[in-house]
C-alpha atoms as an extended CHARMM CRD file, in Angstrom:
* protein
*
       228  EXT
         1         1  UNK       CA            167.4140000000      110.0210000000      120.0420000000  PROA      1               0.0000000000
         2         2  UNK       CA            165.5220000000      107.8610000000      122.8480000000  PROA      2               0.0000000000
         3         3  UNK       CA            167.9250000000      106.3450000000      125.6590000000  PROA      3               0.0000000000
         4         4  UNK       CA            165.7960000000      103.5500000000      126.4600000000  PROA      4               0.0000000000
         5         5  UNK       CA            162.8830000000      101.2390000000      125.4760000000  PROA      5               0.0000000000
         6         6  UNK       CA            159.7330000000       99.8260000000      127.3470000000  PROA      6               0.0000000000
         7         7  UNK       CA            158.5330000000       97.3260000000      125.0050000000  PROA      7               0.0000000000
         8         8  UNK       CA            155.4070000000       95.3180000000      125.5920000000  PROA      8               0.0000000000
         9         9  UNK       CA            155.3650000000       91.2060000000      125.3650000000  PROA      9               0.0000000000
        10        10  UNK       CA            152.3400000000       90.0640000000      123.8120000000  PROA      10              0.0000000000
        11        11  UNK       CA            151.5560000000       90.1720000000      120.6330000000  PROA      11              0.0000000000
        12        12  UNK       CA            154.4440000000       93.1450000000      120.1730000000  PROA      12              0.0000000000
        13        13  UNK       CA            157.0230000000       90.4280000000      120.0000000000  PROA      13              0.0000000000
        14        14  UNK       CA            155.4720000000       87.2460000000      119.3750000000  PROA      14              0.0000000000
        15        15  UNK       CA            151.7040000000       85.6440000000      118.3400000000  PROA      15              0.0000000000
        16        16  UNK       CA            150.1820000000       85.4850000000      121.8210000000  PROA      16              0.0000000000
        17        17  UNK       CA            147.3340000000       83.5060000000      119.8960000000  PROA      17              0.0000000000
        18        18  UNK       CA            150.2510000000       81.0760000000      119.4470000000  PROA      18              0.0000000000
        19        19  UNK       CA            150.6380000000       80.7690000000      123.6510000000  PROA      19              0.0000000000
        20        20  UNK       CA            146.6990000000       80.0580000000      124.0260000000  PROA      20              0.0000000000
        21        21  UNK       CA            146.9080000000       77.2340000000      121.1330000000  PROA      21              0.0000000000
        22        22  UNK       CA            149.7980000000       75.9210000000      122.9820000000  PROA      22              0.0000000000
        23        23  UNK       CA            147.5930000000       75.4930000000      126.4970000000  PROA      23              0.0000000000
        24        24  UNK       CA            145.0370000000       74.1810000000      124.3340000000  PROA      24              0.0000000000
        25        25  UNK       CA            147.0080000000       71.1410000000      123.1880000000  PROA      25              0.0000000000
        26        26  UNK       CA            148.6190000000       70.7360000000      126.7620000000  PROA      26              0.0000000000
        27        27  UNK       CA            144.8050000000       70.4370000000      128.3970000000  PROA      27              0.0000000000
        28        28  UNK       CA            144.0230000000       68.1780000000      125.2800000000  PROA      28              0.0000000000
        29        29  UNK       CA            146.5590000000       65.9180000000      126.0390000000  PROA      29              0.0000000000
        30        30  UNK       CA            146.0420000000       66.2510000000      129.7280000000  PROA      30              0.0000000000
        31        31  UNK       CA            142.0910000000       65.3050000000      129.5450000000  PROA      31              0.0000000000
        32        32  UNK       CA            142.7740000000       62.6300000000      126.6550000000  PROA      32              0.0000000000
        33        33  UNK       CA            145.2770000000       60.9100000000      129.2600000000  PROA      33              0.0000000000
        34        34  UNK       CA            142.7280000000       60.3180000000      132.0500000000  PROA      34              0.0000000000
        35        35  UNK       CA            139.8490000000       59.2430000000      129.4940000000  PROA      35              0.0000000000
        36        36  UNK       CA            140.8360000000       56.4020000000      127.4140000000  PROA      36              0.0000000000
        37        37  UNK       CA            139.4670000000       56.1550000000      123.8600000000  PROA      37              0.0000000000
        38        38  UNK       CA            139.2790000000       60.1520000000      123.8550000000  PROA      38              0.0000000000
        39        39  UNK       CA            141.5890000000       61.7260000000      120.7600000000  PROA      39              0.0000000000
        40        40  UNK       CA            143.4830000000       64.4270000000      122.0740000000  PROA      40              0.0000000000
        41        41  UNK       CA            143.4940000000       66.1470000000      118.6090000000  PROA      41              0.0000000000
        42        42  UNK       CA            139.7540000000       65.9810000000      118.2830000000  PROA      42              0.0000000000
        43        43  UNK       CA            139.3640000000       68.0100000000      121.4760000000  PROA      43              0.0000000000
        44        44  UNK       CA            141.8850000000       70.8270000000      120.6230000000  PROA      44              0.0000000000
        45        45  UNK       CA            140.3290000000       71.4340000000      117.2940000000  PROA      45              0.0000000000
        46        46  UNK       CA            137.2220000000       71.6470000000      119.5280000000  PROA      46              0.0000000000
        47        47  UNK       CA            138.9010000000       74.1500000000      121.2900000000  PROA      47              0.0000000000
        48        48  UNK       CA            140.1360000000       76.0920000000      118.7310000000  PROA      48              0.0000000000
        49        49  UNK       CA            136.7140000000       75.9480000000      116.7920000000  PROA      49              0.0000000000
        50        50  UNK       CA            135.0210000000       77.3700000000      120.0140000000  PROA      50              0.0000000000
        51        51  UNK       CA            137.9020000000       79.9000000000      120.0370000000  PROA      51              0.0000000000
        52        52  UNK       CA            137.5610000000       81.3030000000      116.6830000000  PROA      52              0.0000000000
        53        53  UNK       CA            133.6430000000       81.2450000000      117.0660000000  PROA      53              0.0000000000
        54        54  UNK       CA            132.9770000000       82.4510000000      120.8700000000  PROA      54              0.0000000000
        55        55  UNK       CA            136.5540000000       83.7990000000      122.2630000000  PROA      55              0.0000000000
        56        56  UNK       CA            137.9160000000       81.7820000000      125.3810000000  PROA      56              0.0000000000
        57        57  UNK       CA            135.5440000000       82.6070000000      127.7320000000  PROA      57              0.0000000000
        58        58  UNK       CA            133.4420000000       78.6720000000      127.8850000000  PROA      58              0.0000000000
        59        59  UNK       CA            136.3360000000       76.6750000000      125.3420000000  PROA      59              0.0000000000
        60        60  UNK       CA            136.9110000000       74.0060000000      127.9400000000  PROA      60              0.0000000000
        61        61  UNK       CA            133.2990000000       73.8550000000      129.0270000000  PROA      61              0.0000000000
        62        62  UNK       CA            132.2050000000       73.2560000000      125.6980000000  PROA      62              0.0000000000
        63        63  UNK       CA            134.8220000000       71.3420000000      124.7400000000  PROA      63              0.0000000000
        64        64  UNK       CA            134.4020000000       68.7330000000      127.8930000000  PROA      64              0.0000000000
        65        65  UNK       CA            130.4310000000       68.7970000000      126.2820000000  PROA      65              0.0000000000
        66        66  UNK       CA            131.0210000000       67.9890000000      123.1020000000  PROA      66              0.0000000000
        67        67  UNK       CA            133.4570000000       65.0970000000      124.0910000000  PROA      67              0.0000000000
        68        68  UNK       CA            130.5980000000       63.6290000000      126.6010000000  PROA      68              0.0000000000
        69        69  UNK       CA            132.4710000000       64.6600000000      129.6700000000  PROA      69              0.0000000000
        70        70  UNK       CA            130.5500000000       66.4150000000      132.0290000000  PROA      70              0.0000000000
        71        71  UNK       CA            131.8840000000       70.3390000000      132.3140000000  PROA      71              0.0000000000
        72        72  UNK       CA            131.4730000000       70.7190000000      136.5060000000  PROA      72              0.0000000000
        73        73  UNK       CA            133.3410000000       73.2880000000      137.9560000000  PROA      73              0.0000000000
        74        74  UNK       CA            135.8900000000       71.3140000000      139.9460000000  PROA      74              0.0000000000
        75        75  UNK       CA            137.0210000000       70.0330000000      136.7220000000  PROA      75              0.0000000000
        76        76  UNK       CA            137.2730000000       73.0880000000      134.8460000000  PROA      76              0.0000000000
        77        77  UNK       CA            139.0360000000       74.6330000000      137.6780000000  PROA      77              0.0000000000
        78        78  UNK       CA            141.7150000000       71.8140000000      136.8240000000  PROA      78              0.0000000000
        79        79  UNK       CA            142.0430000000       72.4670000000      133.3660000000  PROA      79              0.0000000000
        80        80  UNK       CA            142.2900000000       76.3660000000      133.7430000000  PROA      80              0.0000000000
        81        81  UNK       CA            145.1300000000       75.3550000000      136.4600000000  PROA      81              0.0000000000
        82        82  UNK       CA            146.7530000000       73.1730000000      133.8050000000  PROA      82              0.0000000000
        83        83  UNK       CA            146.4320000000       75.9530000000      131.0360000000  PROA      83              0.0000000000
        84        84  UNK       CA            148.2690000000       78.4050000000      133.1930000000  PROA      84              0.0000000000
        85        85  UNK       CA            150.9270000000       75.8380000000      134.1870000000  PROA      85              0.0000000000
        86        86  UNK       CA            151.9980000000       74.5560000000      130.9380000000  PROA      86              0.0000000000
        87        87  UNK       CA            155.4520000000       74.6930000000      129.3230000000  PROA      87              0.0000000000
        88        88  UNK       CA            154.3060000000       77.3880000000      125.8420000000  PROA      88              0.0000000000
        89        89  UNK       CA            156.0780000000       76.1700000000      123.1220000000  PROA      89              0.0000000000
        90        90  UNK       CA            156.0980000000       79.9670000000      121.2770000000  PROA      90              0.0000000000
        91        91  UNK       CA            158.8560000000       81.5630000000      119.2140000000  PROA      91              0.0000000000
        92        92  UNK       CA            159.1800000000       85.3320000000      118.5780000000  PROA      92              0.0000000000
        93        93  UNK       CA            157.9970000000       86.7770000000      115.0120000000  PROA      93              0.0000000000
        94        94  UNK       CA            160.9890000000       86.7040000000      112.5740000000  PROA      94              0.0000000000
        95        95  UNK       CA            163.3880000000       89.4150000000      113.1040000000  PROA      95              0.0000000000
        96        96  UNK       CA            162.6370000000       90.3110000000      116.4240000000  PROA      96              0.0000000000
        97        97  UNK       CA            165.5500000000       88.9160000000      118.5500000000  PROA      97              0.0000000000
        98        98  UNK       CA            167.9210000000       90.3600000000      116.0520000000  PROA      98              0.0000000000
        99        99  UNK       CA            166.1300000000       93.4170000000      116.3950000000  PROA      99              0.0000000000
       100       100  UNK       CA            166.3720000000       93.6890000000      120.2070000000  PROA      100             0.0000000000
       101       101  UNK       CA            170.2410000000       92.9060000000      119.9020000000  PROA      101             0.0000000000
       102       102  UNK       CA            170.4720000000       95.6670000000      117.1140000000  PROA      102             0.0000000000
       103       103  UNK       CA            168.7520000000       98.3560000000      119.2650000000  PROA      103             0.0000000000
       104       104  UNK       CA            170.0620000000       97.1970000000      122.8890000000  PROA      104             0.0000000000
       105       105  UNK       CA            173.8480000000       98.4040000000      120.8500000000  PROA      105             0.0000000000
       106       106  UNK       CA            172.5200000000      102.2230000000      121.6120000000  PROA      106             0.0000000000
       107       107  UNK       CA            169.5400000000      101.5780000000      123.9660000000  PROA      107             0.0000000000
       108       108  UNK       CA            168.8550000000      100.5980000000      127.5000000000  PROA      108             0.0000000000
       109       109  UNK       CA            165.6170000000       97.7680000000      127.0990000000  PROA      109             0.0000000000
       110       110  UNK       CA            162.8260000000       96.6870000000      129.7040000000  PROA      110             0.0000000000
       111       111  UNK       CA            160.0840000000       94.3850000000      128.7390000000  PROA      111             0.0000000000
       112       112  UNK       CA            157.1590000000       94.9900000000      130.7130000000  PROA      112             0.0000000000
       113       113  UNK       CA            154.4890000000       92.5880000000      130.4880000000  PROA      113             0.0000000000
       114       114  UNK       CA            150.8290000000       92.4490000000      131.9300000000  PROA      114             0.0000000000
       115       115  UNK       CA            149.1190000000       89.1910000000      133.0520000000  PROA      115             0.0000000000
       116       116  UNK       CA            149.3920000000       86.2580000000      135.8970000000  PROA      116             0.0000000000
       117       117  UNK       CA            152.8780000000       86.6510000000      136.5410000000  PROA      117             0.0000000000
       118       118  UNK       CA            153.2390000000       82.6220000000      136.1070000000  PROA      118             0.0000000000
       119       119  UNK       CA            152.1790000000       82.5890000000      132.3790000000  PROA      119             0.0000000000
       120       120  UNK       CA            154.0220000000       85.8020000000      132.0030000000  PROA      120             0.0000000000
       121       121  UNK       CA            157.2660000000       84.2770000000      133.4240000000  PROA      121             0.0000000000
       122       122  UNK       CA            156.5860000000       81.2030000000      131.3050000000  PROA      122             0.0000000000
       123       123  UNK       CA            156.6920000000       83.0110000000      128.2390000000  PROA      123             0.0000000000
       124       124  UNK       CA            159.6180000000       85.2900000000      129.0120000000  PROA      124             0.0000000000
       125       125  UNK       CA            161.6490000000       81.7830000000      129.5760000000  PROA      125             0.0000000000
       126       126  UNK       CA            160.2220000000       80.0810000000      126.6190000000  PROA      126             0.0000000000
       127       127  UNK       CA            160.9390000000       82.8430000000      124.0110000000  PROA      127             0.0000000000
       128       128  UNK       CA            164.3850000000       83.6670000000      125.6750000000  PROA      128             0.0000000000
       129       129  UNK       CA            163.9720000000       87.1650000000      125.9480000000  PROA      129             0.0000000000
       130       130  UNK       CA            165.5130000000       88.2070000000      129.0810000000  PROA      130             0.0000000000
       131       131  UNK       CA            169.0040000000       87.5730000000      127.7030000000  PROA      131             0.0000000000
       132       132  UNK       CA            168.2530000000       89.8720000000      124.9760000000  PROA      132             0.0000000000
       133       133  UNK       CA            166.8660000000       92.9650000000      127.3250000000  PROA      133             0.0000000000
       134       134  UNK       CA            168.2170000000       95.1530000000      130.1250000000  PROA      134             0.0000000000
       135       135  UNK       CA            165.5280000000       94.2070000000      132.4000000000  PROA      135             0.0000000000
       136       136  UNK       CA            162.0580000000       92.4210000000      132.8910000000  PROA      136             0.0000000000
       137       137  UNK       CA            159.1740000000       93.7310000000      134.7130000000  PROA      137             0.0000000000
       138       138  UNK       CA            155.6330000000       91.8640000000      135.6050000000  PROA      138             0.0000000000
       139       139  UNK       CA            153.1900000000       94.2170000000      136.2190000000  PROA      139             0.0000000000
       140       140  UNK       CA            150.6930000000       92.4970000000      138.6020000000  PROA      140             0.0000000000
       141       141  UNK       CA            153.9380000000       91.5600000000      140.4670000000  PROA      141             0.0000000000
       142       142  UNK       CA            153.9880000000       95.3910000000      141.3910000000  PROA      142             0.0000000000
       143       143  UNK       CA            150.5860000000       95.3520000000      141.8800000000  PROA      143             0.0000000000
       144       144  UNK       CA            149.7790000000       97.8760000000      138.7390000000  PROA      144             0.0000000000
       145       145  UNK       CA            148.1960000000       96.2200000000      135.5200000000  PROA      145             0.0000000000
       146       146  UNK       CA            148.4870000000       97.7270000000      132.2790000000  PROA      146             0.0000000000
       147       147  UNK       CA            147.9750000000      101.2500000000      132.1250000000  PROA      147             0.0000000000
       148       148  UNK       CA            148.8420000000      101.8100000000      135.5780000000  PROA      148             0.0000000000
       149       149  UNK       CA            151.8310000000      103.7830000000      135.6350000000  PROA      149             0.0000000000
       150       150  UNK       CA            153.7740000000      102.9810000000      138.7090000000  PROA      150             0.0000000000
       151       151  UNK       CA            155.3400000000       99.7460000000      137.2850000000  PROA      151             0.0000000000
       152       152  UNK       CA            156.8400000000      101.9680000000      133.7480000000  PROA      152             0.0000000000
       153       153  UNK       CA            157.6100000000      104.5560000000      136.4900000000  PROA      153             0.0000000000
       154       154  UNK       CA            160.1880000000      101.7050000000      138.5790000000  PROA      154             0.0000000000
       155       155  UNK       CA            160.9380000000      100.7730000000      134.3990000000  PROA      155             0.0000000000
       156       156  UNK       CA            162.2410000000      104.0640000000      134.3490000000  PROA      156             0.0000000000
       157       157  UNK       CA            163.9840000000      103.4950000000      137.6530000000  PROA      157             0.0000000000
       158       158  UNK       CA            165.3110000000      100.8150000000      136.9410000000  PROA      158             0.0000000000
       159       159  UNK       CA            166.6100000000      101.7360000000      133.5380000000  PROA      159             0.0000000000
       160       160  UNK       CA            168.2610000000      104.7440000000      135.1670000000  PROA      160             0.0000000000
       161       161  UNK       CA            166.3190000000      107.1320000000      132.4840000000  PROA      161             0.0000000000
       162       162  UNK       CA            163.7650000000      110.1490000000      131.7670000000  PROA      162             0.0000000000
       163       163  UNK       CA            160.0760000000      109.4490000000      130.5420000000  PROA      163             0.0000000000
       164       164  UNK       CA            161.4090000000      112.2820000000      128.2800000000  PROA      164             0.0000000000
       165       165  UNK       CA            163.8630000000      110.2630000000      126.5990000000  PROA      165             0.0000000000
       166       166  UNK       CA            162.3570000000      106.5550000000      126.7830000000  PROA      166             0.0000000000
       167       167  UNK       CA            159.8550000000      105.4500000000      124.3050000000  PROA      167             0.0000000000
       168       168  UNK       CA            157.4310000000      102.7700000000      124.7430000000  PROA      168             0.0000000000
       169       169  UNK       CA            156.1030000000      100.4190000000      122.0480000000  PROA      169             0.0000000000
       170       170  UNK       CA            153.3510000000       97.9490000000      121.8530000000  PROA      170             0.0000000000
       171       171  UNK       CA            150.1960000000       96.6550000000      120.0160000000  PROA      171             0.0000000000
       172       172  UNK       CA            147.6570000000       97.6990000000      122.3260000000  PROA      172             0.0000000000
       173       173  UNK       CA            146.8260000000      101.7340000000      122.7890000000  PROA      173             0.0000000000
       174       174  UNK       CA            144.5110000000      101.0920000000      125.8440000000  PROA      174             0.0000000000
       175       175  UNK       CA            147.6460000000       99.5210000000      127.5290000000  PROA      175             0.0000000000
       176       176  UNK       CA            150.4950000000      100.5610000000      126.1600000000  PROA      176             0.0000000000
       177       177  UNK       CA            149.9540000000      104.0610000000      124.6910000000  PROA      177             0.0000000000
       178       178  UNK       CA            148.0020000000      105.1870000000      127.9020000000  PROA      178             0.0000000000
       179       179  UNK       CA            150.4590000000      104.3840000000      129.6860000000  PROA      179             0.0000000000
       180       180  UNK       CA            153.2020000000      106.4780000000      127.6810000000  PROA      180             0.0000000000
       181       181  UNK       CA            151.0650000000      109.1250000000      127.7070000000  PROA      181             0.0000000000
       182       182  UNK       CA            150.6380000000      108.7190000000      131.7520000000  PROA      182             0.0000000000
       183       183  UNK       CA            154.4100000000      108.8560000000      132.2840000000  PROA      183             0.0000000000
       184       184  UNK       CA            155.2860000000      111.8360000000      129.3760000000  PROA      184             0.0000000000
       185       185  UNK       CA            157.1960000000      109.0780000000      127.2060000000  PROA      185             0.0000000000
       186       186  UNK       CA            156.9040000000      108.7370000000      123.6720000000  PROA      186             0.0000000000
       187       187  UNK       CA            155.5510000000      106.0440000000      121.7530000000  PROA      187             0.0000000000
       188       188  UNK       CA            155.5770000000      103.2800000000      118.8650000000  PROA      188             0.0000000000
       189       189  UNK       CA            152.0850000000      101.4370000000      118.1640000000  PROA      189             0.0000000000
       190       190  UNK       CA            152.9770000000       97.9990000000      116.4610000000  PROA      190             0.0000000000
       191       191  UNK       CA            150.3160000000       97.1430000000      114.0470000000  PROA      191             0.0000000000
       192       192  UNK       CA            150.4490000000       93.2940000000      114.9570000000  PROA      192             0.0000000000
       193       193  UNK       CA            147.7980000000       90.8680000000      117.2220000000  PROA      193             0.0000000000
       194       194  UNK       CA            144.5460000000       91.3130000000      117.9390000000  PROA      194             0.0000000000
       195       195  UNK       CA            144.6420000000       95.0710000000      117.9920000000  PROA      195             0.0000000000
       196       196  UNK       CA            146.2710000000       95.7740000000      115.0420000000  PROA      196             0.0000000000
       197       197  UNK       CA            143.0090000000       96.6570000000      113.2210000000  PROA      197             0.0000000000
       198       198  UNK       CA            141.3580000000       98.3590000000      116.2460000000  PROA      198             0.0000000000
       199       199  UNK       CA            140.8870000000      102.2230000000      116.3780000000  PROA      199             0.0000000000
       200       200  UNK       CA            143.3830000000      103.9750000000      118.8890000000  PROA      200             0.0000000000
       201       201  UNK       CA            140.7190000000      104.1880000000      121.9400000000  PROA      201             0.0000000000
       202       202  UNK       CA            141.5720000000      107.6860000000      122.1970000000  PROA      202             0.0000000000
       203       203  UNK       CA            144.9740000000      107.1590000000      122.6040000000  PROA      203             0.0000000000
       204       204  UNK       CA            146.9960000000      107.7630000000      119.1940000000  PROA      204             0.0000000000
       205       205  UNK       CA            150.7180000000      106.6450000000      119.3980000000  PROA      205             0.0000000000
       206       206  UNK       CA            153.7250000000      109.3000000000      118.4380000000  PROA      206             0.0000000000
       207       207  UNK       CA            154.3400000000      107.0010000000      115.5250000000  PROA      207             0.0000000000
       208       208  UNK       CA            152.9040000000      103.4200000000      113.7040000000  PROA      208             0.0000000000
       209       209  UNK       CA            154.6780000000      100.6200000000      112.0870000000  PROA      209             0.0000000000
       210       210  UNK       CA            153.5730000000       97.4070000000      110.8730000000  PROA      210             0.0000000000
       211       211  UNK       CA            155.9920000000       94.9080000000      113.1580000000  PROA      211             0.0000000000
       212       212  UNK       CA            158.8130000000       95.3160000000      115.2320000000  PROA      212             0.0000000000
       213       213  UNK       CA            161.4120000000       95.1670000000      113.2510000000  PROA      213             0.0000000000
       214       214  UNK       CA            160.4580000000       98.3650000000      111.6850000000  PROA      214             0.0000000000
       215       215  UNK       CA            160.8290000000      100.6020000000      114.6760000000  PROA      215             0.0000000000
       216       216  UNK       CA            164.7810000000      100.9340000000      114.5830000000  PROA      216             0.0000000000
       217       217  UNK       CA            164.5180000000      103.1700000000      111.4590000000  PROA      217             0.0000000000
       218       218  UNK       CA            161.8730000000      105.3750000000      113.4470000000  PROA      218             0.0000000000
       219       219  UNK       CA            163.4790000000      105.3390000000      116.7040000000  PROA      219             0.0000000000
       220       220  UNK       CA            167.0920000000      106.3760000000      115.2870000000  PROA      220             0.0000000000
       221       221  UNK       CA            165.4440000000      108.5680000000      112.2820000000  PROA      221             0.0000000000
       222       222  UNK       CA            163.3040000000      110.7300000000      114.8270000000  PROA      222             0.0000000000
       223       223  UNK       CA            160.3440000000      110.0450000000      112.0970000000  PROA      223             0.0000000000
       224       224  UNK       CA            157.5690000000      110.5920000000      115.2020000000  PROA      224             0.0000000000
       225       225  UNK       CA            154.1700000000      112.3550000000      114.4010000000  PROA      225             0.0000000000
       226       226  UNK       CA            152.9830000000      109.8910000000      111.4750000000  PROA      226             0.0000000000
       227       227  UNK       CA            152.6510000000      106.5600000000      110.2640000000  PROA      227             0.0000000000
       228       228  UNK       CA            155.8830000000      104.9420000000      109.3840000000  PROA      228             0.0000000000
C-alpha cells in the first residue's frame, strides 16, 4: 500500500469554477461601488454569460462594454488585481475533508497546487485544507509549474518518502499524471472539473474514479491498472 499522497487542489478537491464566480462577484461589487446607478448583479451575470460563451480571456473587457464603461487597460489592470486579491468564498465537494482525515490515519499528505501563489494561498486558507494535510506546496513558489517535477520531487522530500510508494491524484493528466509519470509515482485521475471529459493527452493514470472520495477503496485495495 502507498505511504503517501500528492494530491492536486483544483478542481480535485473543490469546483475551481466556484473560485472564478467568486472573483466575479468581488469585481462586480468593486466596479458597481465607484459607478453609482450600476447593479452589481447585472454585471456578474455579464460576466458569467461571457464566461460560459468565450472562456475568461476578455470577461471584464466585455463586461465594462456592455455596462457603458470604457474597457482601457489601466482599468482592467485594476480589476484583474482585484480578482486575484479577493477573499474566495469556496467549500470543498462533499466528502472530501472527511476523506483527507480518513486517509491521513495511514498516509503521509501534500497538496501541491499550481497557479499565482496569492490565489493559490487564498484558496488553501479559505477551504481549510492545510489542517487536514501533512504539508502544502506552491509550485511557482519553487519556480516549477505543473508538470515540472522538481517541486513533487521536494513533495517527496518533504514527506520523507519514495516516488515508488507515493501516489499522486488529480483531474488533470497534462499536469498531474505527467508529472507522476516524471517522478516513477503512481497515480489516481479524478474524473471531476473541466477535464473530467477530456482524453488522457497521452498520459493514462494507474487508475480512474469519479470524485475523491472514491480513491480510499483503490488506494488501500491495490485496484491500479483500470477504471474504478
Amino acid at each position: 500500500m502507498a505511504r503517501a499522497l500528492i494530491i492536486d487542489l483544483d478542481d480535485t478537491l473543490y469546483d475551481e469554477r466556484s473560485y472564478v464566480l467568486s472573483g466575479f462577484r468581488a469585481v462586480a461589487a468593486e466596479v458597481a461601488s465607484r459607478h453609482r446607478g450600476l447593479d452589481a448583479e447585472a454585471l456578474f451575470a455579464a460576466m458569467q454569460a461571457e464566461l460560459d460563451a468565450h472562456g475568461r480571456g476578455q470577461v471584464f473587457d466585455r463586461a465594462l462594454a456592455q455596462a457603458g464603461l470604457a474597457p482601457d487597460p489601466e482599468t482592467v489592470a485594476g480589476l484583474v488585481a482585484a480578482y486575484r486579491a479577493h477573499q474566495p468564498s469556496i467549500s470543498l465537494w462533499p466528502g472530501v475533508a472527511e476523506t483527507l482525515a480518513d486517509l491521513r490515519r495511514d498516509h503521509r499528505l501534500a497538496i501541491l497546487t499550481d497557479g499565482l501563489p496569492l490565489m493559490q494561498r487564498r484558496k488553501v486558507a479559505a477551504l481549510g485544507v492545510e489542517a487536514l494535510v501533512d504539508e502544502v506546496l506552491y509550485s511557482w513558489e519553487h519556480e516549477s509549474p505543473k508538470p515540472d517535477p522538481a517541486c513533487y520531487a521536494e513533495a517527496l522530500r518533504r514527506l520523507g518518502t519514495r516516488a515508488e510508494e507515493t501516489v499522486v491524484i488529480g483531474d488533470n493528466p497534462g499536469h498531474d499524471m505527467a508529472a507522476a509519470r516524471a517522478i516513477g509515482a503512481r497515480s489516481i485521475r479524478v474524473l471531476t472539473g473541466k477535464f473530467a471529459g477530456q482524453p488522457d493527452a497521452g498520459f493514462p493514470a494507474d487508475a480512474v474514479v469519479a470524485s475523491f472520495p472514491e480513491a480510499p477503496p483503490v488506494l488501500r485495495g491495490g485496484r491500479f491498472g483500470a477504471a474504478a
